[in-house]
C-alpha positions in Angstrom: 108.7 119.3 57.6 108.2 118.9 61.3 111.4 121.4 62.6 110.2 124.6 63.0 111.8 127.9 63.2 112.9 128.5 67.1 112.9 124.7 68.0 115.9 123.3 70.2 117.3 120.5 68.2 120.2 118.3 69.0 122.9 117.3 66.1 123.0 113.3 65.7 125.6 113.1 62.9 128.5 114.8 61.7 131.4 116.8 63.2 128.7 118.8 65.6 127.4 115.7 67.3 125.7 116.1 70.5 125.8 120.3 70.0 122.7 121.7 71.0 121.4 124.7 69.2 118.3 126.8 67.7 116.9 126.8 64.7 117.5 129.9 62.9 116.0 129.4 59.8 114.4 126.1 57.0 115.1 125.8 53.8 111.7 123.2 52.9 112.8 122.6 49.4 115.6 121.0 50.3 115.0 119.6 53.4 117.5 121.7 55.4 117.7 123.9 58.5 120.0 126.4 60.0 120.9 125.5 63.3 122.5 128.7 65.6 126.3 128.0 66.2 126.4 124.9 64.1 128.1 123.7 60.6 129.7 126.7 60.7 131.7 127.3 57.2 133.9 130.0 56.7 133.2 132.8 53.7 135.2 135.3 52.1 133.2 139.0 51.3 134.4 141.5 49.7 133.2 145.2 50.5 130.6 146.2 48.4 130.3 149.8 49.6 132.9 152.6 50.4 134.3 152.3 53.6 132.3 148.7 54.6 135.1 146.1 55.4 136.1 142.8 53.5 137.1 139.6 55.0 136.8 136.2 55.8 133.9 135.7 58.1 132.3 132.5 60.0 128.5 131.8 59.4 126.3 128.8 60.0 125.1 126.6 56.9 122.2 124.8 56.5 121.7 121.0 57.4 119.6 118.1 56.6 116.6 117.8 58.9 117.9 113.9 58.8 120.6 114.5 60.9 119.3 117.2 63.4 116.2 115.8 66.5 114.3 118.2 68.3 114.9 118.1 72.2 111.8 117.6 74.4 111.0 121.0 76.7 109.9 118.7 79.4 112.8 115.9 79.8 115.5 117.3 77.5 116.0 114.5 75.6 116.2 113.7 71.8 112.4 113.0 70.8 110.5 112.1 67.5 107.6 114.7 66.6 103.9 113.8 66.5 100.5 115.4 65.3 97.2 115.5 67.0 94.3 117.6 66.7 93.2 119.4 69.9 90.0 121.9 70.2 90.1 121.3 66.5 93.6 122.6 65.9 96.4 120.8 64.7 99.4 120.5 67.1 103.0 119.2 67.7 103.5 116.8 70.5 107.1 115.2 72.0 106.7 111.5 71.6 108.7 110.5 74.4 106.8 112.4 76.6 103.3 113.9 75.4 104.3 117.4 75.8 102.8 119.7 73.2 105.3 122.0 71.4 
């Protein structure tokens, strides 16, 4: 998978298109990230200890790397990731601009 925990991805599909937002956390199994603030889904908790509080809160769910492109430091677009090896380690690069991640 080529989005990594603490990239800046933009949404291209779905009810958060265009919303900016960090990745949180990847689910590789599934192909499926967590993106900070989006897909958010509402859940219902009960208390599970004496005096902790029930409710219905908001959290973020996870969703398909398909639909989520990581935003280029340098221009701030959208941009495809590449690989290339440099001083012998292997490293991320922006397409649309060369800028190693």
């Amino acid at each position: 998978m080529k989005i990594k925990t603490g990239d800046n991805v933009v949404v291209l599909s779905g009810k958060d298109k265009g919303k900016q937002g960090k990745v949180v956390g990847t689910v590789p199994g599934k192909d499926k990230v967590v993106v900070e603030g989006i897909n958010m889904v509402t859940c219902h908790v009960k208390p599970r200890k004496q005096g902790e509080e029930g409710g219905i809160m908001k959290r973020e769910a996870a969703i398909n790397t398909c639909k989520v492109q990581v935003v280029c430091p340098k221009t701030g677009k959208p941009t495809r990731i590449g690989y290339k090896f440099v001083d012998g380690k292997k490293v991320r690069f922006a397409k649309i601009s060369g800028e190693t991640l």
